[in-house]
C-alpha positions in Angstrom: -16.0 -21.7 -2.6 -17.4 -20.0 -5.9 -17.5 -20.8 -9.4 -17.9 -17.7 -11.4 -20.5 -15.5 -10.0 -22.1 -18.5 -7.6 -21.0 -19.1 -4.8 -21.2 -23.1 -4.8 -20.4 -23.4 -0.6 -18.4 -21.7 2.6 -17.3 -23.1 5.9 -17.4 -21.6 8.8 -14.6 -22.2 11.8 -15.9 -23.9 15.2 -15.4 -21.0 17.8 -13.3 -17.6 17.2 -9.1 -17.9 17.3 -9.6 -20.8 15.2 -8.5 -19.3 12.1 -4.6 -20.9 12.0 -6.0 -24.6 13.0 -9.1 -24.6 10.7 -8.5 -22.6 7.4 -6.3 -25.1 5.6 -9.0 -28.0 6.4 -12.2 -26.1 5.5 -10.6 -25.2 1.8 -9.4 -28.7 1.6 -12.9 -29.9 2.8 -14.6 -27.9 0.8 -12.3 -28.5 -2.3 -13.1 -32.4 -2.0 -17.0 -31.7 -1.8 -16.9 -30.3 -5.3 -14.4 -32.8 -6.6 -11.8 -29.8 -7.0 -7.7 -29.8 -6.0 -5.5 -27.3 -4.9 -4.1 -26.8 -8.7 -7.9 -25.6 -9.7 -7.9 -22.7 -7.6 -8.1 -19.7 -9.9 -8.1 -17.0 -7.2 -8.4 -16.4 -3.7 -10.9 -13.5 -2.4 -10.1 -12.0 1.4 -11.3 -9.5 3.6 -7.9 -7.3 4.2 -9.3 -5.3 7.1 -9.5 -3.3 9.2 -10.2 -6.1 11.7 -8.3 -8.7 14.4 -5.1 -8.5 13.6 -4.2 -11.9 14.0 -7.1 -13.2 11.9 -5.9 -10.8 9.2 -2.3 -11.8 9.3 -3.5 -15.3 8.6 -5.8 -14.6 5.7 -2.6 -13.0 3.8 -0.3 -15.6 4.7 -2.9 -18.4 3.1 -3.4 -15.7 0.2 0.1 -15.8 -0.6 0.8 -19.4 0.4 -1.6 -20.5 -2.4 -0.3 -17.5 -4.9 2.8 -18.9 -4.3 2.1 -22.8 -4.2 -0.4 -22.7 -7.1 0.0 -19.4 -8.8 -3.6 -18.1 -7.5 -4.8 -14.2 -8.2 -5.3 -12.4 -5.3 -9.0 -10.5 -4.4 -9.0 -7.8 -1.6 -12.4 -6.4 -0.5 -12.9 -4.0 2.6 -13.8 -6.1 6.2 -16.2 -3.0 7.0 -18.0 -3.2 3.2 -18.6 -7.1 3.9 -20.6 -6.6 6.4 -22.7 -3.6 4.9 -23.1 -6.2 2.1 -25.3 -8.5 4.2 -28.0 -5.6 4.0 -28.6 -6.6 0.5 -30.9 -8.9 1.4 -34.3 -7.6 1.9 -34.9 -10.2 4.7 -32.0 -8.8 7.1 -32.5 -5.4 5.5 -35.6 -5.4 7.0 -35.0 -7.0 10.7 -34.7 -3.4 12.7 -35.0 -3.5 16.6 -35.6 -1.6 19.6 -38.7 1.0 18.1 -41.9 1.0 16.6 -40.5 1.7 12.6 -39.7 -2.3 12.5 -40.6 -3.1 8.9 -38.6 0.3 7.5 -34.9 -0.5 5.6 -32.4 2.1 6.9 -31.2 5.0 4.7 -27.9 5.1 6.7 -26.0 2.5 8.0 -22.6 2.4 10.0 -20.9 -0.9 10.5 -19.1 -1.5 13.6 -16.3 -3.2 14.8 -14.5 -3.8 18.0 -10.9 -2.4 18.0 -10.0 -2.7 21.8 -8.8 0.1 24.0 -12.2 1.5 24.3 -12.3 2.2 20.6 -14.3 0.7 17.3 -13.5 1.0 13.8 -16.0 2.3 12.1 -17.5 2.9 8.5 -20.9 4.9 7.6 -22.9 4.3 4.6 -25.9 5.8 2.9 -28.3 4.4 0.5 -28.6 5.7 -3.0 -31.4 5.4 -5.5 -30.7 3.7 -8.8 -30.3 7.3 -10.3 -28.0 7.7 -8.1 -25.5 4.9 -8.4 -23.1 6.9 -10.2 -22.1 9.6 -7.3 -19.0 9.8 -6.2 -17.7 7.6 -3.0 -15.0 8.7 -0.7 -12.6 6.2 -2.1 -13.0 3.3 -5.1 -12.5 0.1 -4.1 -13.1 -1.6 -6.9 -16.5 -2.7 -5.9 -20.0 -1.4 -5.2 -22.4 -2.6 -2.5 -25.7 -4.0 -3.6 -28.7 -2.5 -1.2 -31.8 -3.8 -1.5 -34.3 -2.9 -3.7 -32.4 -2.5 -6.3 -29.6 0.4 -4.9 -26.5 1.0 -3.3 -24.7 1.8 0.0 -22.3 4.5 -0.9 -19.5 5.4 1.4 -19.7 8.4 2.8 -17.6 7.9 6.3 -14.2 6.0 4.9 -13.1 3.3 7.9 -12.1 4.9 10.8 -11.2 4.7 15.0 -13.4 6.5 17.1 -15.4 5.3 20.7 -18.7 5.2 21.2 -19.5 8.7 22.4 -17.5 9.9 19.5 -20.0 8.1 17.3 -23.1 9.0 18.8 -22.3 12.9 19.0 -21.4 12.3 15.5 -24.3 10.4 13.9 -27.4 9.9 16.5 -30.1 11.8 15.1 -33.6 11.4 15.3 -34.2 13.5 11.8 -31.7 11.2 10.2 -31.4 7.9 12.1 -28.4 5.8 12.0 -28.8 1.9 12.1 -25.8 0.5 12.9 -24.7 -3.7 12.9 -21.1 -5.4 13.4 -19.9 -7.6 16.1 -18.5 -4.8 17.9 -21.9 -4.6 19.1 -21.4 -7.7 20.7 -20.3 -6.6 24.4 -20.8 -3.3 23.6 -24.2 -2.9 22.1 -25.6 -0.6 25.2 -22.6 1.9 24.8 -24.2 2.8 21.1 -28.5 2.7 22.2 -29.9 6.4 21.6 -32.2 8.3 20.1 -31.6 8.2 16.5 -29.8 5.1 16.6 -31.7 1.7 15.4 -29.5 -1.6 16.4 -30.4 -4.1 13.4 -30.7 -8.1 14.2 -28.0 -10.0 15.4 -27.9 -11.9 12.5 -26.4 -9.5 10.7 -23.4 -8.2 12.1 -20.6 -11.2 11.5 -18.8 -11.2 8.3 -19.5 -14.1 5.8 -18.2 -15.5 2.9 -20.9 -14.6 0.5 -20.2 -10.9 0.6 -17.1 -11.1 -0.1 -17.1 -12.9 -2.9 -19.9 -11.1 -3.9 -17.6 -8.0 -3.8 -14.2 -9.5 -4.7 -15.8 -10.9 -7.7 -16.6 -7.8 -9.2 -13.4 -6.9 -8.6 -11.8 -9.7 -10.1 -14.3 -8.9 -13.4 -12.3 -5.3 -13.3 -8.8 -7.2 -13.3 -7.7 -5.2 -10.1 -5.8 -8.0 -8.2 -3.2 -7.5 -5.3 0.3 -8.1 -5.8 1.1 -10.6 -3.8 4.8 -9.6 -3.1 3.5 -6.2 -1.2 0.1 -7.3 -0.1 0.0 -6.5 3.7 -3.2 -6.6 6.3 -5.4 -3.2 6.5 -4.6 -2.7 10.4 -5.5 1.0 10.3 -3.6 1.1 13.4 -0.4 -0.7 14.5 -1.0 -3.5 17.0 0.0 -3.0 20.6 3.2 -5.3 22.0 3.6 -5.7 25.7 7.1 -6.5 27.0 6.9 -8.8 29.8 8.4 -6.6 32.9 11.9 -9.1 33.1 12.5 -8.3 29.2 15.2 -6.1 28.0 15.2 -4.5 25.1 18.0 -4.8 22.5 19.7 -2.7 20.3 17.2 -2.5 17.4 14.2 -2.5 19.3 12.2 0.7 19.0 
């Protein structure tokens, strides 16, 4: 929950799959902490993806529910940029494992989700001076990502699928090291350890509310809001569906 610029508090959700039980009760919560209603809620920021698909079919159904109940503006920010946003803190910036060059903040980051099948969507960043904050990105999202001190991430590898090998043939380099962070590190975090690749602290690879506000709300400033009538998730692939092996199919099924 935000009030301009600040963000005033955030909520997190007990365990993971919790998102259709808990969302409705943490704004509620959170709405009654800061003496707020439904009817003062001016906007509504969400990751869109790319991401779990059920997780991001809930958070545009609640987007729209509250457009719809309440007349709220609509923030979309990139899942992938969120999580390159908690590097602008010079605290996690900092937190580098596995090698001797601890204390140094990455010039290039990739951010790393799990997307099943063997495969991880993927985004790659690199850090630009202050001079620099005016170079061209692969794409505009409306938004740019703070890096600490006093730059930016700028995108340079837009979100994409790829595996593991894919990504280390692609970026591992010891002349230009990689440091990469996401929770698709989480069971997979020895599939992307080699040379050239630095595996930043835990801490920082989940999502969090602060960035994206932090990102939605400059976006919001820019008056670039989804319409809430063709707002649908960022997927960046369809989802698979498994017929059990009694069903038939019927006439209008693909």
């Amino acid at each position: 929950m935000a009030k301009g610029a600040r963000l005033l508090g955030q909520s997190t959700f007990s365990a993971s799959l919790r998102h259709s039980a808990e969302i409705f009760p943490a704004i509620a919560s959170l709405l009654d902490r800061f003496g707020q209603t439904p009817a003062d809620i001016a906007q509504i920021h969400i990751s869109i993806g790319p991401g779990s698909f059920t997780g991001l079919r809930i958070a545009v159904a609640a987007a729209k529910s509250m457009h719809l109940a309440g007349s709220a503006q609509i923030v979309t920010v990139d899942s992938l940029d969120t999580i390159a946003a908690n590097l602008t803190d010079a605290a996690t910036d900092s937190s580098i494992q596995d090698n001797r060059q601890d204390r140094l903040r990455p010039d290039r980051v990739a951010t790393i989700l799990d997307a099943k099948r063997g495969q991880f969507f993927v985004a790659v960043y690199e850090r630009t001076s202050p001079d620099e904050q005016l170079r061209p990105q692969t794409e505009d999202p409306g938004y740019r990502i703070p890096a600490a001190p006093g730059g930016l991430w700028r995108k340079v590898l837009p979100d994409c699928l790829m595996n593991a090998g894919e990504f280390l043939d692609r970026f591992a380099s010891e002349s230009n090291p990689v440091a990469v962070l996401g929770d698709g590190l989480l069971h997979h975090r020895d599939s992307f350890k080699a040379n050239g690749v630095r595996i930043l602290d835990e801490a920082c690879w989940s999502p969090h509310a602060v960035q994206v506000h932090r990102l939605g709300y400059q976006k919001a400033q820019a008056g670039r809001f989804a319409d809430p009538l063709t707002l649908t998730p960022f997927y960046l692939r369809r989802p698979q569906v498994t017929l059990r092996k009694n069903a038939t199919p019927t006439a209008n099924s693909p």
